[in-house]
C-alpha positions in Angstrom: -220.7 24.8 -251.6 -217.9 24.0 -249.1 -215.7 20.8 -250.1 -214.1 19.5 -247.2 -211.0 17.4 -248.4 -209.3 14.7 -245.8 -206.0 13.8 -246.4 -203.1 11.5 -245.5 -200.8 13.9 -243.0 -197.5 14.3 -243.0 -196.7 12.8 -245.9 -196.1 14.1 -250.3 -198.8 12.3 -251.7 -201.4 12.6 -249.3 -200.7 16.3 -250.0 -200.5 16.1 -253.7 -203.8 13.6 -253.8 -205.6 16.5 -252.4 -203.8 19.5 -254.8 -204.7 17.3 -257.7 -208.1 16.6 -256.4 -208.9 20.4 -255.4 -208.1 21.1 -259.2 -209.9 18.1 -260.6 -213.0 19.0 -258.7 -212.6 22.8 -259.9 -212.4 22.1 -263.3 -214.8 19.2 -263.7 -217.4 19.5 -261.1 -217.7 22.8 -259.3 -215.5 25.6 -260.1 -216.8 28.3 -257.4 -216.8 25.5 -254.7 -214.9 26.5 -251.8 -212.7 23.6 -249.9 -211.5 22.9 -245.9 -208.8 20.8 -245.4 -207.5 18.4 -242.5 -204.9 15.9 -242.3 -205.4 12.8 -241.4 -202.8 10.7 -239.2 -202.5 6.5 -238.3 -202.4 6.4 -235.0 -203.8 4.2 -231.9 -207.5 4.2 -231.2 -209.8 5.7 -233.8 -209.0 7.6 -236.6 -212.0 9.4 -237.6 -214.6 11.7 -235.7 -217.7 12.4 -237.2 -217.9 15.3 -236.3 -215.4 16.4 -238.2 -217.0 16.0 -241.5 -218.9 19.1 -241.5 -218.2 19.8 -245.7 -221.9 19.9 -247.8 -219.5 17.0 -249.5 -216.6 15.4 -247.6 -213.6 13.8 -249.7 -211.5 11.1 -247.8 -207.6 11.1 -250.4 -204.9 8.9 -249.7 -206.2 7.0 -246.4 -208.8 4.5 -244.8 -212.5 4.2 -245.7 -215.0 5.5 -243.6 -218.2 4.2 -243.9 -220.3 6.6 -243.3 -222.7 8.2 -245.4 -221.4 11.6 -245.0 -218.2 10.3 -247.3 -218.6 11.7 -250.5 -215.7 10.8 -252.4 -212.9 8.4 -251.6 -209.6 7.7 -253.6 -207.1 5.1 -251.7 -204.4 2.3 -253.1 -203.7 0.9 -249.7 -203.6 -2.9 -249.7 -205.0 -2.2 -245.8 -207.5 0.3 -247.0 -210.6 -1.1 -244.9 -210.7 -1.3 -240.8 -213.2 -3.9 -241.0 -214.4 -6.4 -243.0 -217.7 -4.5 -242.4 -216.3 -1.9 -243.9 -215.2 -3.1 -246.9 -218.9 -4.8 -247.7 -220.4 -1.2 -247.3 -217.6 0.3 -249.9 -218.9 -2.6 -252.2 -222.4 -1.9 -251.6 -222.0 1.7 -252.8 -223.3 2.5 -256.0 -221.7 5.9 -256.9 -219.1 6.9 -259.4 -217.5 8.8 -256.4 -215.6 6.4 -254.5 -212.6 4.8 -255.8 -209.6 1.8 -254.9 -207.1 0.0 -256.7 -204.3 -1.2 -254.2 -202.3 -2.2 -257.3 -200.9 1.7 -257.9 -198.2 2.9 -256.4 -199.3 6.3 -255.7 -203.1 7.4 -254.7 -201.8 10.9 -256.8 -201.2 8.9 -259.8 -204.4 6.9 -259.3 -206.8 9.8 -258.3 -205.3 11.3 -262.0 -206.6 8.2 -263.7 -210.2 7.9 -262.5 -210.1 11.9 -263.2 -208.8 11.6 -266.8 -210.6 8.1 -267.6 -214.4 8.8 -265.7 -214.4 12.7 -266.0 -211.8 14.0 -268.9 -209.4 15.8 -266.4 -207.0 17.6 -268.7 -203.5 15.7 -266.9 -201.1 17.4 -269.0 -200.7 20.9 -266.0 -200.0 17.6 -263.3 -197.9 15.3 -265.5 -194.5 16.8 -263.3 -196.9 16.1 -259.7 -198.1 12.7 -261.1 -194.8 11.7 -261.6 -192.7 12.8 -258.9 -195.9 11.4 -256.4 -195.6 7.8 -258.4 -191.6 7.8 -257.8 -191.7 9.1 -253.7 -194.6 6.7 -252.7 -193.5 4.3 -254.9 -189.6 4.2 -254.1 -188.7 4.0 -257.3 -185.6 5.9 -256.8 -182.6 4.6 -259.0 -180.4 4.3 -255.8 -180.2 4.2 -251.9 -177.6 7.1 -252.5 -180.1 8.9 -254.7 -182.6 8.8 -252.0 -180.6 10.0 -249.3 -178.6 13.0 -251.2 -182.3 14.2 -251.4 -181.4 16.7 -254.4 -184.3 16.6 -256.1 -187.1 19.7 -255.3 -189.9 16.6 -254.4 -187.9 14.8 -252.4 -187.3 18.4 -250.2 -190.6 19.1 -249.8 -191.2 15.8 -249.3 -188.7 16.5 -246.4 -190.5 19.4 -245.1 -193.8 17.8 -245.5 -193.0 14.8 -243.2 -191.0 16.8 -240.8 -193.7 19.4 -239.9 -195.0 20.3 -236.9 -197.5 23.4 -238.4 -200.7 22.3 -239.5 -200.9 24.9 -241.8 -197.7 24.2 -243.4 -199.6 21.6 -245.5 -202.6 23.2 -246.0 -200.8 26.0 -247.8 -198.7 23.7 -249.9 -202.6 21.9 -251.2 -203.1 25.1 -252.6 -200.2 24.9 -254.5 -198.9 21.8 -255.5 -201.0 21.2 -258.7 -200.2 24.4 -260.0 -196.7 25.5 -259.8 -193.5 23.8 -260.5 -191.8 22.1 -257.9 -188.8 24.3 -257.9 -190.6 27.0 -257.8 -192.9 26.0 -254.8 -189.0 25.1 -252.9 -187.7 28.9 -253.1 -191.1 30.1 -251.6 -190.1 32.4 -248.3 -192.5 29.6 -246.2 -191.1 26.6 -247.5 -187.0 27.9 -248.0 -187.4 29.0 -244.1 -187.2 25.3 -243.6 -184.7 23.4 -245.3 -181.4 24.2 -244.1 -182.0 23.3 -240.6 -184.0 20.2 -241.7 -181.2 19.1 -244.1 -178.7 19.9 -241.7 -180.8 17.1 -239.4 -181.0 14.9 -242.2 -177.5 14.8 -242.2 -177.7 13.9 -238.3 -180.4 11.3 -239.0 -177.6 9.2 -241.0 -175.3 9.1 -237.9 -178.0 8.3 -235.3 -179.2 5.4 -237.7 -176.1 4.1 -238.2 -175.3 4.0 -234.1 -178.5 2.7 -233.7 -179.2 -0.1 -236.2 -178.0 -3.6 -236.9 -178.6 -6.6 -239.8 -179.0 -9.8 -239.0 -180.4 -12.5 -241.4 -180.8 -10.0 -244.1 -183.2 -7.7 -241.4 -182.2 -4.3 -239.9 -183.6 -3.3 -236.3 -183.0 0.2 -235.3 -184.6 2.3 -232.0 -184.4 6.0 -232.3 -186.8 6.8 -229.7 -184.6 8.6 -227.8 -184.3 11.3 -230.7 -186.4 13.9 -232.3 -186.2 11.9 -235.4 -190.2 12.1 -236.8 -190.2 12.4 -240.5 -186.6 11.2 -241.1 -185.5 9.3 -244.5 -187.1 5.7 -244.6 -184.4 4.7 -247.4 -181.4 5.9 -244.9 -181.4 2.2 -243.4 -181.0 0.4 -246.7 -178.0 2.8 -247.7 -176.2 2.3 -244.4 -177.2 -1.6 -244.9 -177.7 -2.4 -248.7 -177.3 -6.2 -248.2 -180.6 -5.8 -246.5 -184.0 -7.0 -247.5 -186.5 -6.0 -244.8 -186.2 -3.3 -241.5 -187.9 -2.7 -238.5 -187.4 0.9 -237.2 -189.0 2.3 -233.6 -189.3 5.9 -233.3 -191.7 8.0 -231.0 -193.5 11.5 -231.6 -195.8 13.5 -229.2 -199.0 11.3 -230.1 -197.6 7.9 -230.9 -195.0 5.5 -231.0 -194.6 4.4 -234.3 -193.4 1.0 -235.9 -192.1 1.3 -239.1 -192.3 -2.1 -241.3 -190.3 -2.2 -244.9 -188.5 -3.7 -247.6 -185.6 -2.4 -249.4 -186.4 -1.0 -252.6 -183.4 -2.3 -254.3 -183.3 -5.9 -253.6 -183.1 -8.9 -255.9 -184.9 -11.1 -253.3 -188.3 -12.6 -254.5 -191.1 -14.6 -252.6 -191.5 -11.3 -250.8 -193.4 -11.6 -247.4 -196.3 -9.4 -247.4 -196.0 -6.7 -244.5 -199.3 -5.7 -244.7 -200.8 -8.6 -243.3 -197.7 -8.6 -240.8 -199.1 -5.0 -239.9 -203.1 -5.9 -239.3 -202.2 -8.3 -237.1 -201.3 -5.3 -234.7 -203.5 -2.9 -235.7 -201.5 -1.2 -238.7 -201.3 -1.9 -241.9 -200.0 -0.3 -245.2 -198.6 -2.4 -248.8 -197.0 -5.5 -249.3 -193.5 -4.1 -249.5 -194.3 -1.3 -246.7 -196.5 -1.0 -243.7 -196.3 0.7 -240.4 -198.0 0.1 -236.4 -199.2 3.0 -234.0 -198.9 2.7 -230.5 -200.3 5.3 -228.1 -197.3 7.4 -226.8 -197.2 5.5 -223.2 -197.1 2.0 -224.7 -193.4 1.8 -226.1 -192.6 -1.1 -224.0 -195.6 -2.7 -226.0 -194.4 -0.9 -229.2 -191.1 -2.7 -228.6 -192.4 -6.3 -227.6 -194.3 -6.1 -231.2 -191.2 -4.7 -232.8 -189.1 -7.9 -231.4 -192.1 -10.1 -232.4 -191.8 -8.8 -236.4 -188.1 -9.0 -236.3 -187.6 -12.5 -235.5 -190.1 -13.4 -237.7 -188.7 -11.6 -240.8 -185.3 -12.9 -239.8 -186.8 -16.7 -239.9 -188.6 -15.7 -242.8 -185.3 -14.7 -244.7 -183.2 -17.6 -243.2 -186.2 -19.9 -244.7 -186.6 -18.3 -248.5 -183.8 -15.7 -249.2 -180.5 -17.3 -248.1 -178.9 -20.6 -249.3 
């Protein structure tokens, strides 16, 4: 029985949704079965192929629906979860206890570990040190700007690694061992040591290129780093350099996309929040309320960067109009 598990790419709780579902499926459904994986990544034009989905059942963890019937299970907390409206109708047609969405958690890892304890009696204690650190890095619920940039902690490193990675199997090894080990222990592996001092020592480079390269205006950071091998650096590094902030719009550009990210500081006191989600569909992205993100095809940045302008003059009027004064 070959489980073929789908996962968010690229970033720590698409990888530990699909650790802690690999162990929730060996202890409570099949314990011989034998699982494939492949990331998943948002980017311009479609985002699955069929063909793909070659498992005898096919889990999607930590991404869009597909609505297909060769989707087994599904586990998602993505306020932009559905690519259609279509979609969506066919999830809520679906009458199995397999397929799963709450966009009100802040973690599909924490979620995916409540259907498991609450629908199939998934022993969560093993996890509880996952579950957590998954919650607090897709959540942001770091005390502190400067607590998410001194990245000290052993999640937010392999976090580090995870979203700097240019191996496919980097990930795929990491699966298999995420919801078993400790952390710590997972960070002094050979395979995942081999990697951090050169990508902390271009973290550290990531601070100074941000900070040449961004500006706040009405409470709304712009910064353009496409000119830099920057994929996979520290979302929370604007809102240190700029912690009178409330919302940023960062460009950056890898080999298959250029990329539009869309957030909210994590630390604000503002309310009335503008939902960047909604900002996000209307380009083809999507993502929460407080964070979202846009995919461009690589050749399209002068696109990428009209849309960027477009966002960032309307979250400055939207600041102007409801957090200032």
């Amino acid at each position: 029985m070959i489980i073929k598990v789908f996962y968010h790419d690229k970033c720590f709780d698409g990888a530990c949704s699909a650790s802690l579902f690999t162990r929730f499926y060996r202890e409570r459904i099949r314990p011989a079965a034998e699982f494939q994986y492949q990331g998943l990544l948002h980017r311009a034009g479609a985002l699955f192929n069929l063909d793909d989905f070659t498992g005898d059942e096919n889990a999607i963890v930590d991404f869009k629906y597909l609505a297909s019937e060769k989707l087994t299970w599904w586990f998602d907390h993505h306020e932009s979860a559905f690519l259609t409206s279509e979609d969506a109708e066919y999830f809520e047609r679906q009458q199995t206890n397999r397929q799963f969405f709450d966009p009100d958690f802040k973690s599909c890892t924490k979620y995916l570990a409540t259907i498991a304890q609450s629908r199939f009696g998934f022993d969560l204690k093993p996890v509880e040190e996952l579950v957590y650190w998954a919650d607090i890095v897709d959540g942001a619920l770091y005390e502190s700007a400067e607590a998410a940039v001194a990245m000290k902690e052993a999640a937010m490193r392999l976090t580090m690694t995870i979203e700097a990675n240019q191996d496919p199997e980097y990930v795929k090894r990491l699966i298999q061992l995420l919801a078993w080990r400790p952390l710590g222990e997972i960070l002094e592996m050979d395979f995942v040591a081999a990697q951090l001092r050169p990508l902390l020592e271009r973290h550290e480079r990531s601070i100074d290129i941000i900070r040449q390269h961004s500006t706040c205006q009405d409470q709304t950071i712009f910064f353009d780093v496409t000119g830099y091998d920057l994929e996979g650096y520290n979302k929370f590094i604007p809102y240190y350099l700029h912690p009178e902030s409330i919302y940023s719009v960062g460009l950056s550009k890898s080999s298959f996309r250029v990329k539009i990210s869309v957030g909210s500081n994590p630390w604000t006191t503002a309310d009335n929040m503008i939902n960047l989600a909604k900002i996000c569909e209307r380009y083809g992205g999507g993502g929460h309320a407080r964070v979202g993100a846009i995919s461009f095809p690589p050749g399209e940045f002068e696109r990428a960067k009209a849309a960027a302008d477009e966002i960032v003059n309307e979250l400055k009027a939207y600041a102007r109009a409801h957090h200032q004064g």
